[in-house]
GUZAGU-911988 format. One record per residue: x, y, z of N, C-alpha, C in turn; residue in three letters. Coordinates in Angstrom, 3 decimals. Example, Ala and Ser with C-alpha at 12.3 -4.5 7.8 and 13.67 -1.06 7.14 Angstrom:
BEGIN
R / 13.190 / -5.690 / 7.800 / 12.300 / -4.500 / 7.800 / 13.200 / -3.300 / 7.800 / Ala
R / 12.850 / -2.250 / 7.080 / 13.670 / -1.060 / 7.140 / 12.900 / 0.030 / 7.870 / Ser
END
This chain:
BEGIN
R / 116.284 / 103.241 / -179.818 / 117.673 / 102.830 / -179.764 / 117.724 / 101.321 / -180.005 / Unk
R / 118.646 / 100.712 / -180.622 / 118.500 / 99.744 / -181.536 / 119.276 / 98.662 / -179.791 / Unk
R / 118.974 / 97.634 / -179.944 / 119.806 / 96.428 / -178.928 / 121.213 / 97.034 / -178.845 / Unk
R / 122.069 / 97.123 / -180.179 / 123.142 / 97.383 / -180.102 / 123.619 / 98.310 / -179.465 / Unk
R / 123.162 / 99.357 / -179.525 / 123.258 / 100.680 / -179.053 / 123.157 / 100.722 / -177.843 / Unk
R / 122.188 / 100.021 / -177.023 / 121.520 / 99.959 / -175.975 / 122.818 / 98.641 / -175.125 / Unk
R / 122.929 / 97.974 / -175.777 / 124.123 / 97.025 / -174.732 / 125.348 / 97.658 / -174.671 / Unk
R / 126.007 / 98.807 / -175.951 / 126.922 / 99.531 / -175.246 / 126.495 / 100.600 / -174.209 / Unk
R / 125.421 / 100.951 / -174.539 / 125.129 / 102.366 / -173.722 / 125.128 / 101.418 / -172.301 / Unk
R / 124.719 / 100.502 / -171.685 / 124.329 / 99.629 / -170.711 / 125.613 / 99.315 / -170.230 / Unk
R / 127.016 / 98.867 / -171.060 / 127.885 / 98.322 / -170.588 / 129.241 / 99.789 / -169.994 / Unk
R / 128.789 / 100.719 / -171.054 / 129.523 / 102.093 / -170.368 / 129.002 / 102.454 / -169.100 / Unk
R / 127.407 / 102.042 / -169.004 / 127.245 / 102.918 / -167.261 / 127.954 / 101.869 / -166.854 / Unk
R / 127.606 / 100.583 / -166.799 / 128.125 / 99.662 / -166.032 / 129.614 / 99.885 / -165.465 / Unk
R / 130.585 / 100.526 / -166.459 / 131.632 / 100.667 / -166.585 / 131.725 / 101.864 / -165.349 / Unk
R / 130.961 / 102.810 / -166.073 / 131.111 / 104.060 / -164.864 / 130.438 / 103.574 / -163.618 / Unk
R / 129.935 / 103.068 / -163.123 / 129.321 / 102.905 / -161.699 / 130.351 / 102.054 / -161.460 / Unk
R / 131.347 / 101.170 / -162.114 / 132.133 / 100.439 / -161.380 / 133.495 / 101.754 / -161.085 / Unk
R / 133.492 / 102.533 / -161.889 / 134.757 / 103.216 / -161.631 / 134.367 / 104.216 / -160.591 / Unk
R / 133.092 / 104.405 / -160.722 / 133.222 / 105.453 / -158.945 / 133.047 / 104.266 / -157.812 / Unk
R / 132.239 / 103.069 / -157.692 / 132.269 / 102.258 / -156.689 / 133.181 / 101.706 / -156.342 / Unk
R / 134.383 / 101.504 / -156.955 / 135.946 / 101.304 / -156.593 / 136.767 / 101.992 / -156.589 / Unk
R / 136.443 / 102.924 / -157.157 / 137.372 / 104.138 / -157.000 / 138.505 / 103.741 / -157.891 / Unk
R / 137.938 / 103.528 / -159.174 / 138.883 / 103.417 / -160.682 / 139.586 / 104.587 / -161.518 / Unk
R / 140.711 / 104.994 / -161.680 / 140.894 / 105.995 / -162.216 / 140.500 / 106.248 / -163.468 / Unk
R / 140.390 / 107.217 / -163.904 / 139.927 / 107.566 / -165.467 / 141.131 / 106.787 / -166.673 / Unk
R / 142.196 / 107.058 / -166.419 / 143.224 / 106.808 / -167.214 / 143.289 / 104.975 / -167.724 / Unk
R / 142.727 / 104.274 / -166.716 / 142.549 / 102.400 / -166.872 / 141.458 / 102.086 / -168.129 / Unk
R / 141.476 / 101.692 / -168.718 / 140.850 / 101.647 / -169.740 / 140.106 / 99.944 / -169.339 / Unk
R / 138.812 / 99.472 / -169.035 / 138.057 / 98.305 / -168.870 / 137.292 / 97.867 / -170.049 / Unk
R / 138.062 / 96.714 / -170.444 / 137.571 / 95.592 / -171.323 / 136.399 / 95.233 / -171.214 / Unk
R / 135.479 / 95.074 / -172.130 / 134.247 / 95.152 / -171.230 / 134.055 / 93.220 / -171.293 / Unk
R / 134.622 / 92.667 / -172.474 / 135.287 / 91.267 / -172.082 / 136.007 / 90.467 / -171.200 / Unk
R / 136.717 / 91.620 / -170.350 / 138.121 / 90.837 / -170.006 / 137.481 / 90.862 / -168.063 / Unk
R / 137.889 / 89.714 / -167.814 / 138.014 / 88.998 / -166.210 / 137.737 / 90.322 / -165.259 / Unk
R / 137.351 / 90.835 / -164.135 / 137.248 / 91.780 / -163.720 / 138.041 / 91.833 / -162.664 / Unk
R / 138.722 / 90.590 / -162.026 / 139.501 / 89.863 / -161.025 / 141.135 / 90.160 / -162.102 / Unk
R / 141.239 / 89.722 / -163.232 / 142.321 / 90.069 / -163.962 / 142.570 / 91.005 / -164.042 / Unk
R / 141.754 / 92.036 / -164.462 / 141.947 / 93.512 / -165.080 / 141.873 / 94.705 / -164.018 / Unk
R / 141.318 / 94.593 / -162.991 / 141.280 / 95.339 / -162.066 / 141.589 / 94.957 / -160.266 / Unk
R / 141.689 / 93.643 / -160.507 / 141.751 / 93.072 / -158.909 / 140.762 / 92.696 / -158.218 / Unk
R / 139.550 / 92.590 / -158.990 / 138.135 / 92.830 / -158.128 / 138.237 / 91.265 / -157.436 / Unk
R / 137.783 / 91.429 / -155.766 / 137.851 / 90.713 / -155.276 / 136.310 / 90.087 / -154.607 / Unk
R / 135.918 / 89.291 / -154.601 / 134.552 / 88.559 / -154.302 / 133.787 / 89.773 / -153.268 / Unk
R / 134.295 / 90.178 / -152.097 / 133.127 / 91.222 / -151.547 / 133.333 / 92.586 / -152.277 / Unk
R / 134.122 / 93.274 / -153.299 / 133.537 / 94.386 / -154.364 / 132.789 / 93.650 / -155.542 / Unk
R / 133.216 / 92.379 / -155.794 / 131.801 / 92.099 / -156.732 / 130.454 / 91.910 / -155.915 / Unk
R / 130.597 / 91.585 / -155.038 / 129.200 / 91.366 / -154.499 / 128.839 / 93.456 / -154.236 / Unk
R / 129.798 / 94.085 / -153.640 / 129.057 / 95.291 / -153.288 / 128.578 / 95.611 / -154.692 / Unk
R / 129.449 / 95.791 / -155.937 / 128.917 / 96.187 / -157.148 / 127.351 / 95.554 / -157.712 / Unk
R / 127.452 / 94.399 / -157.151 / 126.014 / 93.443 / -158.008 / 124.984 / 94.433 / -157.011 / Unk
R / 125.216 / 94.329 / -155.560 / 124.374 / 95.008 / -154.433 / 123.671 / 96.480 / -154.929 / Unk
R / 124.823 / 97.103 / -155.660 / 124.843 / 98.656 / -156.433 / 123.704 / 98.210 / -157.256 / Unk
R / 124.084 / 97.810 / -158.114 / 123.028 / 97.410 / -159.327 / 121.859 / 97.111 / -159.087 / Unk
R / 121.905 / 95.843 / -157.921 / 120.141 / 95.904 / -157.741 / 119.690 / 96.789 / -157.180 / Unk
R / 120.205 / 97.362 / -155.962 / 119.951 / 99.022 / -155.406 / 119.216 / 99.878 / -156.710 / Unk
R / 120.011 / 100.058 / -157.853 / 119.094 / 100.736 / -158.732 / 118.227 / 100.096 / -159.028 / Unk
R / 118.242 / 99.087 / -159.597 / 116.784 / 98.415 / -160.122 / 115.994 / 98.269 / -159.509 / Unk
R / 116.318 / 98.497 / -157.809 / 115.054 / 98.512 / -157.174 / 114.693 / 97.261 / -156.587 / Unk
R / 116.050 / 96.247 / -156.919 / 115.368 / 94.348 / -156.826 / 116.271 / 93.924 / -155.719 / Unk
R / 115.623 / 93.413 / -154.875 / 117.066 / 92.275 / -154.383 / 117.528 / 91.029 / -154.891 / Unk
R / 118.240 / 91.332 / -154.403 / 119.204 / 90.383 / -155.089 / 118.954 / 88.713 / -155.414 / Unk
R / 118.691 / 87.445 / -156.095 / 117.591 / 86.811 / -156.222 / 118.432 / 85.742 / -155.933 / Unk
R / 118.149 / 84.629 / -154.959 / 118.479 / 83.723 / -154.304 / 119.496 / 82.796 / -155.117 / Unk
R / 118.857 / 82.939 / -156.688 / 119.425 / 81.999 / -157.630 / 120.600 / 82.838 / -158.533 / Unk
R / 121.134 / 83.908 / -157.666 / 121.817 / 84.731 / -158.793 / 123.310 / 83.885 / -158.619 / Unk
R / 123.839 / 84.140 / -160.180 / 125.194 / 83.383 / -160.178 / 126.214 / 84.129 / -160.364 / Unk
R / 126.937 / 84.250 / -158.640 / 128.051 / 85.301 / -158.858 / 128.719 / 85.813 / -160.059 / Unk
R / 128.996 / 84.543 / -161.130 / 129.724 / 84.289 / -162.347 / 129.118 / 85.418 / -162.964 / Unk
R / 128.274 / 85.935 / -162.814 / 127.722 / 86.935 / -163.663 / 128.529 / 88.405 / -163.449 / Unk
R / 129.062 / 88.382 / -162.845 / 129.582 / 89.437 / -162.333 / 131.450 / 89.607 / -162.665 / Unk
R / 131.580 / 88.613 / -163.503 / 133.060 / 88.140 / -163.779 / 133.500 / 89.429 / -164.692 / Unk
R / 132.762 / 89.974 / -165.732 / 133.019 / 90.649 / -166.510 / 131.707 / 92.159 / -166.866 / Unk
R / 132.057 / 92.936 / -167.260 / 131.085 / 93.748 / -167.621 / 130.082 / 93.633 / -168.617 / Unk
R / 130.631 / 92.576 / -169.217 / 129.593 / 92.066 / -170.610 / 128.862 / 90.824 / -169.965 / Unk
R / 129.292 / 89.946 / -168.910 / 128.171 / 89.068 / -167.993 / 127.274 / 89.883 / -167.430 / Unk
R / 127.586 / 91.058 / -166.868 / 126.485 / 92.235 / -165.746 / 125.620 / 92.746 / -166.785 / Unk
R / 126.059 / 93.268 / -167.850 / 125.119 / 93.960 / -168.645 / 123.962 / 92.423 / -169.177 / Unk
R / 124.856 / 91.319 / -170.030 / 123.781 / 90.316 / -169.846 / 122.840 / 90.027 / -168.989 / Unk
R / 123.628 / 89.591 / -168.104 / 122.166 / 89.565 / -166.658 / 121.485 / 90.532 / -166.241 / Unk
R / 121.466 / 91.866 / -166.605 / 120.263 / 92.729 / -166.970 / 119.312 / 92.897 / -167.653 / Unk
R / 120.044 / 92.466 / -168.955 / 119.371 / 92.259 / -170.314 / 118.112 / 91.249 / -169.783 / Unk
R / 118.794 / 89.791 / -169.465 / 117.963 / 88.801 / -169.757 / 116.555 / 89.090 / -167.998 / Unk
R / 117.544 / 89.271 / -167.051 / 116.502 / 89.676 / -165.574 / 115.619 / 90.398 / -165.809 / Unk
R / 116.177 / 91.595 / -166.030 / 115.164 / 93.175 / -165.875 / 114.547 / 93.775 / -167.529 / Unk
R / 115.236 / 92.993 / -168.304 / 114.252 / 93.712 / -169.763 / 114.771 / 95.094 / -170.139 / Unk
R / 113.886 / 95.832 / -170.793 / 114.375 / 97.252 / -171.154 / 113.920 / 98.442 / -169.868 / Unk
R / 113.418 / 97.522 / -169.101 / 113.008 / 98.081 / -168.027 / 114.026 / 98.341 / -166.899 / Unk
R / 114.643 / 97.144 / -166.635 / 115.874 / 97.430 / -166.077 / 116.892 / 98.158 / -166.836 / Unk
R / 117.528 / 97.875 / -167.972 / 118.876 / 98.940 / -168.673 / 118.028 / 100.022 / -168.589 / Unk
R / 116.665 / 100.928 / -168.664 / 116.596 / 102.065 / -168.554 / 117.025 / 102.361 / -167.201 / Unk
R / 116.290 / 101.637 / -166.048 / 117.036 / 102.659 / -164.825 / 118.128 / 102.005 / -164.751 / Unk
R / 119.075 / 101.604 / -164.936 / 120.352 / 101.877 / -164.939 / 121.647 / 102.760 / -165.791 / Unk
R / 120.574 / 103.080 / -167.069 / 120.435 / 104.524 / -168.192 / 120.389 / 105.594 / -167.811 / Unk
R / 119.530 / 105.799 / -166.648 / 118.904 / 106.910 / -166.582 / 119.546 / 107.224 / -165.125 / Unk
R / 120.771 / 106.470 / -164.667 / 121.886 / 106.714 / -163.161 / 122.597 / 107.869 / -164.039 / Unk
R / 123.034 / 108.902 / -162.725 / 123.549 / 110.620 / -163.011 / 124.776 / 110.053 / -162.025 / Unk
R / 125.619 / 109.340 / -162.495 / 126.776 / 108.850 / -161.946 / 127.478 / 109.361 / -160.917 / Unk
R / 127.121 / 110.862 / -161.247 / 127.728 / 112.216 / -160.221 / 127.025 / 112.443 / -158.767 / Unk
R / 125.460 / 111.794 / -159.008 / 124.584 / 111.863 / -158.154 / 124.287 / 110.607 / -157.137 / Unk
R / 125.084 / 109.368 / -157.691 / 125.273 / 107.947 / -157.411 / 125.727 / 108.004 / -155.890 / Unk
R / 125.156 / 107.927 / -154.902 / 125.776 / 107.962 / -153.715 / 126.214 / 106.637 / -153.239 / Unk
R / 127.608 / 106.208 / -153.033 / 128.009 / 104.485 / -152.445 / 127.557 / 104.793 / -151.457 / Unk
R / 127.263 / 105.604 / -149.956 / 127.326 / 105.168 / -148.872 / 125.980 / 104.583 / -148.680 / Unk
R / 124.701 / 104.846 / -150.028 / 123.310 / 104.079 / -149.891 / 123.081 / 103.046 / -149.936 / Unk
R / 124.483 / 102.461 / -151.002 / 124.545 / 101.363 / -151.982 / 125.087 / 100.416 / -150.563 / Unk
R / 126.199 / 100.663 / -149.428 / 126.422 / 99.997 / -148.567 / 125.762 / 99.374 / -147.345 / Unk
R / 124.728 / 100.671 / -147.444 / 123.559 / 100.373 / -146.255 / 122.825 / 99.359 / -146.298 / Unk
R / 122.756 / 99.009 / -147.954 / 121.788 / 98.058 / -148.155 / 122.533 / 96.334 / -147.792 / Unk
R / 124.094 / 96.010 / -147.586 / 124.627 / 95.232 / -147.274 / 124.102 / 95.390 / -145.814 / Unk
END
């Protein structure tokens, strides 16, 4: 799968793990550009639970030097995967069964 392919496929889960971790309806359509605070309301502790989600899959905590800002948009989150975790990280976050995604694990870890 070519980069390209692979940063949309990366930015749709992204998309879906944010719409079950907030409980987004299907019908909202997310920019994968646009403000995440603009477009949906996201407020500083659901970006932090969402970033929390993410490293939960990857398996990492969360790294002393991480810059919330990354988390502004869905195309910053998928970047800071890209450049953190490699193809190693977008696979397990590829390879999340969205249906099988449990939040109440993702909270424990707060």
């Amino acid at each position: 799968m070519s980069d390209f392919n692979n940063r949309a496929a990366l930015e749709q889960k992204i998309a879906d793990i944010l719409r079950k971790l907030l409980m987004i309806e299907d019908d909202i359509v997310l920019d994968v550009k646009a403000d995440l605070v603009g477009q949906i309301g996201l407020d500083s502790i659901e970006a932090f639970d969402a970033v929390a989600t993410l490293h939960e899959i990857l398996g990492e905590s969360i790294p002393t030097t991480f810059n919330p800002k990354a988390s502004n948009s869905i195309d910053l989150l998928s970047t800071y995967i890209f450049q953190q975790f490699g193809d190693t990280g977008v696979g397990k976050i590829l390879a999340v069964d969205i249906d099988e995604l449990n939040m109440a694990d993702a909270d424990d870890s707060l």
